[in-house]
C-alpha positions as CSV (number, residue, x, y, z in Angstrom):
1,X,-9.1,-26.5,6.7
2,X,-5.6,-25.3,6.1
3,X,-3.4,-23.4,8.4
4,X,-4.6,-20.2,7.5
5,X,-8.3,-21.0,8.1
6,X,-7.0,-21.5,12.3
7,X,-9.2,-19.6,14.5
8,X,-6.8,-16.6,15.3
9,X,-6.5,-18.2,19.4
10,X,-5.1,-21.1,18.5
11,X,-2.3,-19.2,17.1
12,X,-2.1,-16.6,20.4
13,X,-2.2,-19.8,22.3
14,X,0.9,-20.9,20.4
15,X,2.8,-17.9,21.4
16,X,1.8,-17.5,24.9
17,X,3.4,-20.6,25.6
18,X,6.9,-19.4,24.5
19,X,6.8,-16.4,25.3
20,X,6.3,-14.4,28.6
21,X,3.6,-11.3,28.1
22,X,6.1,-8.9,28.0
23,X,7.6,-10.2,24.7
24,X,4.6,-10.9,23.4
25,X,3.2,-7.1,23.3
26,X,6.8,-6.3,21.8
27,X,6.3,-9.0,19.2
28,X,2.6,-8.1,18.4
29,X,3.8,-4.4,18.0
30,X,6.8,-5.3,15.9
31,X,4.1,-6.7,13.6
32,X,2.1,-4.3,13.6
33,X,4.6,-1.5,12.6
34,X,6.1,-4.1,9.5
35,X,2.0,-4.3,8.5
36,X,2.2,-0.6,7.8
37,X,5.1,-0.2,6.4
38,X,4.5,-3.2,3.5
39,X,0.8,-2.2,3.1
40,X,1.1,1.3,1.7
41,X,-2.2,3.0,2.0
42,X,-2.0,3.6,-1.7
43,X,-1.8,-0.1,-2.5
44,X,-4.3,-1.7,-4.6
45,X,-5.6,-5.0,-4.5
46,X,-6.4,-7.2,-8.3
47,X,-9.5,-7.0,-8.0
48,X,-9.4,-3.2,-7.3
49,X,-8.4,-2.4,-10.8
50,X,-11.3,-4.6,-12.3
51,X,-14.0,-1.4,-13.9
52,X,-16.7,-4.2,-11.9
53,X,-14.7,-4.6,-8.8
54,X,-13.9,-8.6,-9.4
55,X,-10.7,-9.7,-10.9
56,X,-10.8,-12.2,-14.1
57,X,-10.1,-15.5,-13.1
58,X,-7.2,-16.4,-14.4
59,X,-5.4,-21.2,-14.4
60,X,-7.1,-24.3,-14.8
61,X,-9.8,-25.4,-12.8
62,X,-10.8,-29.2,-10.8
63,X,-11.5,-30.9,-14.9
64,X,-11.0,-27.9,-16.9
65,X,-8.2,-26.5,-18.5
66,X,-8.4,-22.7,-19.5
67,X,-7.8,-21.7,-23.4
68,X,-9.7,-18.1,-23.5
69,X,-9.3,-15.2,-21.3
70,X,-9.9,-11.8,-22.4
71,X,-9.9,-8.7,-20.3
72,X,-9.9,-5.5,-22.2
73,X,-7.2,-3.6,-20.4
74,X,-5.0,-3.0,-23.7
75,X,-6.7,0.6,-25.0
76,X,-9.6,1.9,-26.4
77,X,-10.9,1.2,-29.6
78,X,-14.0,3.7,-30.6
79,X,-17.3,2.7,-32.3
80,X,-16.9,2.3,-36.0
81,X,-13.4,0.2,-35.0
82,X,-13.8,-3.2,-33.3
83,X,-12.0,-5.1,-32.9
84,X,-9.1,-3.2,-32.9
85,X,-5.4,-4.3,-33.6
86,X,-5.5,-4.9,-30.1
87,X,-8.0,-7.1,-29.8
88,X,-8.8,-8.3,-33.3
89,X,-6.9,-11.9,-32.5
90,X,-9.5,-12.4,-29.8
91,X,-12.4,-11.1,-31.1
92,X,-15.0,-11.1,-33.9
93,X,-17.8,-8.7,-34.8
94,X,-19.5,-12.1,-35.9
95,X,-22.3,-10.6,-38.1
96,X,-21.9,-7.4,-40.5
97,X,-23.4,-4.6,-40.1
98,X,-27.2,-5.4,-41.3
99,X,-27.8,-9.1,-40.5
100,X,-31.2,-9.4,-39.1
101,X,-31.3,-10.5,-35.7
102,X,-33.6,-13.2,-34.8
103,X,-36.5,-11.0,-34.5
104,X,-35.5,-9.0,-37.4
105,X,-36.1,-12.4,-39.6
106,X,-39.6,-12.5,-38.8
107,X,-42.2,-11.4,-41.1
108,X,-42.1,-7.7,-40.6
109,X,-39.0,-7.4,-38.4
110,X,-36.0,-4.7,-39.3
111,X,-34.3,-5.2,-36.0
112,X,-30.5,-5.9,-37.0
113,X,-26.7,-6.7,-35.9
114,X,-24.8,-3.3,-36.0
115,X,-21.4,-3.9,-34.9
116,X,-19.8,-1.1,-35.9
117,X,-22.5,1.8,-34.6
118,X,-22.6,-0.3,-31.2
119,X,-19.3,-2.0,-30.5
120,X,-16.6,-0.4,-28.8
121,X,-13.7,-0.7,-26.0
122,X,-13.5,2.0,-23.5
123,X,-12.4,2.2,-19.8
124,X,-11.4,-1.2,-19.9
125,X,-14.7,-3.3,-20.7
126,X,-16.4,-4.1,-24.0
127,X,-19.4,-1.4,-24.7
128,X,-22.5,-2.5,-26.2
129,X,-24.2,0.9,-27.1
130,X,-28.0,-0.1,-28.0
131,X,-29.8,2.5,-29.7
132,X,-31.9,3.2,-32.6
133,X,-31.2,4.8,-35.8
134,X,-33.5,5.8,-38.9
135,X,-36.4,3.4,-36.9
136,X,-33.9,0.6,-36.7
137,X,-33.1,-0.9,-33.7
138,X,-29.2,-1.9,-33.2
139,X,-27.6,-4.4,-31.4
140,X,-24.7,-6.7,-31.8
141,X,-23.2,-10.4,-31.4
142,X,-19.9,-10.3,-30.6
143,X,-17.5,-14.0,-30.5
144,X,-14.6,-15.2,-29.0
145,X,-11.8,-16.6,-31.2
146,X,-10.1,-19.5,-29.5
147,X,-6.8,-20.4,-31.8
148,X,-6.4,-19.3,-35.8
149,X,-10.1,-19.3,-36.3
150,X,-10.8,-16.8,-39.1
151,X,-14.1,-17.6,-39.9
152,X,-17.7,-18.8,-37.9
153,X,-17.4,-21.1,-35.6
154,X,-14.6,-19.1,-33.7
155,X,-14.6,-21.2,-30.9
156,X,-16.3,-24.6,-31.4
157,X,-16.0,-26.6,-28.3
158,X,-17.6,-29.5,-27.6
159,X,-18.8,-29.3,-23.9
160,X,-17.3,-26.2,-21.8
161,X,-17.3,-23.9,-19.3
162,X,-18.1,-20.2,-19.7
163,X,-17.9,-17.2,-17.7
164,X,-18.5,-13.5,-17.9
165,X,-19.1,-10.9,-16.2
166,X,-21.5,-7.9,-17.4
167,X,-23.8,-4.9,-16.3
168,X,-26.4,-3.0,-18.6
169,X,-28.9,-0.4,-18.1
170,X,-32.4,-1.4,-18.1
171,X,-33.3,-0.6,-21.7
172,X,-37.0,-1.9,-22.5
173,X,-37.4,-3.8,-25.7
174,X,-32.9,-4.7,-26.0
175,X,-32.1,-8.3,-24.5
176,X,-29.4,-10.9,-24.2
177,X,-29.4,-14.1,-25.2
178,X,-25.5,-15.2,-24.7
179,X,-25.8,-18.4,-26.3
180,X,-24.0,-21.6,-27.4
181,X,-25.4,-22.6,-30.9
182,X,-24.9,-25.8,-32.9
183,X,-22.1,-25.7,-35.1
184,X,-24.0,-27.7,-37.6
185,X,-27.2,-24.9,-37.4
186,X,-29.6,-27.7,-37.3
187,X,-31.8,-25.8,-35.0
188,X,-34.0,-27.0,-32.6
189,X,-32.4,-31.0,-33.7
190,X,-29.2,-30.2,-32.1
191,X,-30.2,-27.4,-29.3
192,X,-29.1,-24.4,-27.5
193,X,-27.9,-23.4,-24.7
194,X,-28.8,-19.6,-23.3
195,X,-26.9,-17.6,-20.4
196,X,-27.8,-15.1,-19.3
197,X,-31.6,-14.4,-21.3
198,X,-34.0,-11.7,-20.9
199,X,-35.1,-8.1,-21.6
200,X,-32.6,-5.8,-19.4
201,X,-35.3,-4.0,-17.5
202,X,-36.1,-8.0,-16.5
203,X,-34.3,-10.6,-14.3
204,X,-32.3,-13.0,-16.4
205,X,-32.4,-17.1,-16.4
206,X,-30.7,-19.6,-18.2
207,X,-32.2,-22.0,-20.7
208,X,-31.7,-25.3,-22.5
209,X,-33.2,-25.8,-25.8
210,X,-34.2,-29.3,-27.4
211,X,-36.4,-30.4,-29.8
212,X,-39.5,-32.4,-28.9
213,X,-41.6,-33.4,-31.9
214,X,-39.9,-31.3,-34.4
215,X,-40.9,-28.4,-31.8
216,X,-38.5,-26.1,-30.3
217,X,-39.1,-27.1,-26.3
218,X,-37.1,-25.4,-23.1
219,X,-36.7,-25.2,-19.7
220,X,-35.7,-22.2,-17.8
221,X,-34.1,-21.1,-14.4
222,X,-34.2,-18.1,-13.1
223,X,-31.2,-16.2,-11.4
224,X,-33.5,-13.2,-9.9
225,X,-31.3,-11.0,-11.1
226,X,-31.2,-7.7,-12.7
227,X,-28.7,-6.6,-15.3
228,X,-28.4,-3.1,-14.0
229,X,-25.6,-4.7,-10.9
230,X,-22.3,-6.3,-12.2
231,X,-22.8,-9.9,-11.7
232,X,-21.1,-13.1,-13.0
233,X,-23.4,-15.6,-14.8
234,X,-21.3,-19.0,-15.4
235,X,-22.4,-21.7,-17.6
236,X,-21.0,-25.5,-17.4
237,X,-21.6,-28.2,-20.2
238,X,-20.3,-31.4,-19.6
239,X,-22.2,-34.8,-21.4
240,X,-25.7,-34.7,-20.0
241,X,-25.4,-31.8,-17.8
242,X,-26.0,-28.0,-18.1
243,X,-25.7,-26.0,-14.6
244,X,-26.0,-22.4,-14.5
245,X,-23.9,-20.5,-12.0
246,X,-24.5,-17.2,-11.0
247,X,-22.2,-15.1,-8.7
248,X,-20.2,-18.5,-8.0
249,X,-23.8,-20.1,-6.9
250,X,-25.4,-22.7,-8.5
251,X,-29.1,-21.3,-9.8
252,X,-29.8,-24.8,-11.5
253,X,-29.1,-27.9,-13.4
254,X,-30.5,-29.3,-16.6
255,X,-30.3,-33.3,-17.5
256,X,-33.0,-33.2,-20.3
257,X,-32.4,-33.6,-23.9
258,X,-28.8,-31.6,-23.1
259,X,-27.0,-31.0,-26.4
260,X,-24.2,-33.5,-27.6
261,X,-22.5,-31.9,-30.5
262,X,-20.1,-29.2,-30.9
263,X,-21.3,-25.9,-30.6
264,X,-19.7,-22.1,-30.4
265,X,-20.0,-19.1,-27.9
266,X,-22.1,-15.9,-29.1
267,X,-22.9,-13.0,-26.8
268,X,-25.9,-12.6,-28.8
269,X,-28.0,-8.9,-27.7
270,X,-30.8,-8.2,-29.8
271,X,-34.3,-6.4,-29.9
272,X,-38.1,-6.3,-30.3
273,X,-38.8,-10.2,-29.1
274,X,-40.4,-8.5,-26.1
275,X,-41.7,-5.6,-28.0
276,X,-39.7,-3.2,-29.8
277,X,-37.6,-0.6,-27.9
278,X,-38.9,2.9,-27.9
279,X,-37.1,5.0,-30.7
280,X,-36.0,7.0,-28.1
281,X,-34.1,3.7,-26.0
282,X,-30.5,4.3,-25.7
283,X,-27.9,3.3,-23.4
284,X,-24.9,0.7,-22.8
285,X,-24.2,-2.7,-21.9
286,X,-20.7,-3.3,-20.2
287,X,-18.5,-6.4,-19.9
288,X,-15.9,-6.2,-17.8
289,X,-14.2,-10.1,-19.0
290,X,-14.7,-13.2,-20.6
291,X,-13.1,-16.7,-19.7
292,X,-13.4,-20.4,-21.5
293,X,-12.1,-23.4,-20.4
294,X,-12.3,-26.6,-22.1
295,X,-12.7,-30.1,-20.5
296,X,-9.8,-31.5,-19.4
């Protein structure tokens, strides 16, 4: 432990030695008074001016370098205009307005990816508003774009780290399923990696997704969390590991089947795979910031 982590009587030992009491209580007060006049009662700490109270982590990490950050701190853009000029470097809408989510390409589905009814920056996080319009349910799958990307994959890594940090209200029938997905779309062959999943009135878990017989097979781990607190949910791929971090604590690792080709980052939030939202549903999913770092 560093010099800071000394218990504080090692250090009052210290000065009692050179000092007589006296001195020390003038000392001590002379402190004391310089504490209050550098710490303005109006200052605010980084993490203060956070909308969910926890600073973006910002520099390299113990094997990873950092190549995405994105806060969203540089104005408001309204529904109908995401990205934004602001933003529009760092961010895609992904899917247009009427691509079929996954439920929405099942025989009878008509849930869909709305970005620009849903999608909007306000108060310094990224809104998701999930509704329903004309019996449709709406949600959206925003990406990342890490260098000149202009078109899908915007951010094709292979292995990474991923963090971000979110809070929704519990809307019955709306999910996420923040995923990495092959680059190649061979899907189940070349897996999937999902972080956080669930319905938002549920507790979310990460999964890894292989195939097994030409069978999409799994296996979860659950964070016993709700969406409706702002929480952190971290995601680490490195060659045959996936752990799932939430908070800063490790809620499990995967070594089975773990994917081994490139894939990209969607913050996937759908419908109607738990049973369709009532028409009625409506509310808003926050994210406060977004970081990538690469392997380094």
């Amino acid at each position: 432990m560093g010099t800071l982590g000394r218990p504080r009587t090692s250090y009052d030992g210290m000065v009692r030695q050179r000092f007589g009491v006296r001195q020390l209580g003038k000392i001590l007060a002379m402190a004391c008074i310089g504490w209050i006049l550098i710490t303005p009662s109006s200052a605010t700490s980084p993490d203060a001016l956070s909308p969910s109270g926890q600073a973006m982590p910002v520099g390299n990490l113990p094997g990873w370098k950092q190549i995405f950050t994105a806060d969203f701190n540089h104005g408001n853009v309204p529904v109908g205009d995401f990205p934004g000029s602001a933003y529009a470097a760092r961010w895609s809408e992904n899917y247009p307005d009427g691509t079929p989510d996954t439920a929405g390409q099942l025989p009878g589905g008509n849930s869909a990816y709305y970005p620009s009814k849903v999608l909007s920056i306000r108060n310094g996080v990224l809104d998701m508003y999930l509704h329903s319009e004309n019996g449709i349910p709406m949600g959206a799958a925003p990406s990342p774009i890490i260098g000149k990307a202009t078109s899908s994959p915007f951010n094709s890594l292979l292995y990474g780290r991923y963090s971000v940090r979110f809070k929704s209200d519990a809307l019955a029938g709306f999910k996420t399923a923040w995923l990495l997905w092959p680059d190649s779309g061979l899907w189940p062959q070349d897996g999937e990696i999902d972080y956080p999943e669930q319905d938002l009135t549920k507790a979310f878990y990460g999964a890894v997704h292989w195939s097994e017989g030409g069978q999409d097979t799994f296996e979860t781990f659950q964070s016993g969390a709700a969406f409706t607190a702002w929480h952190t949910a971290t995601t680490e791929w490195t060659p045959g590991r996936v752990e799932f971090f939430l908070d800063g604590q490790s809620i499990g690792v995967s070594t089975t089947n773990v994917p081994h080709t490139p894939m990209h980052y969607i913050l996937q939030t759908e419908s109607c795979l738990t049973g369709c939202p009532a028409p009625s549903t409506s509310g808003h999913l926050d994210i406060d910031w977004v970081a990538i770092w690469s392997r380094s």
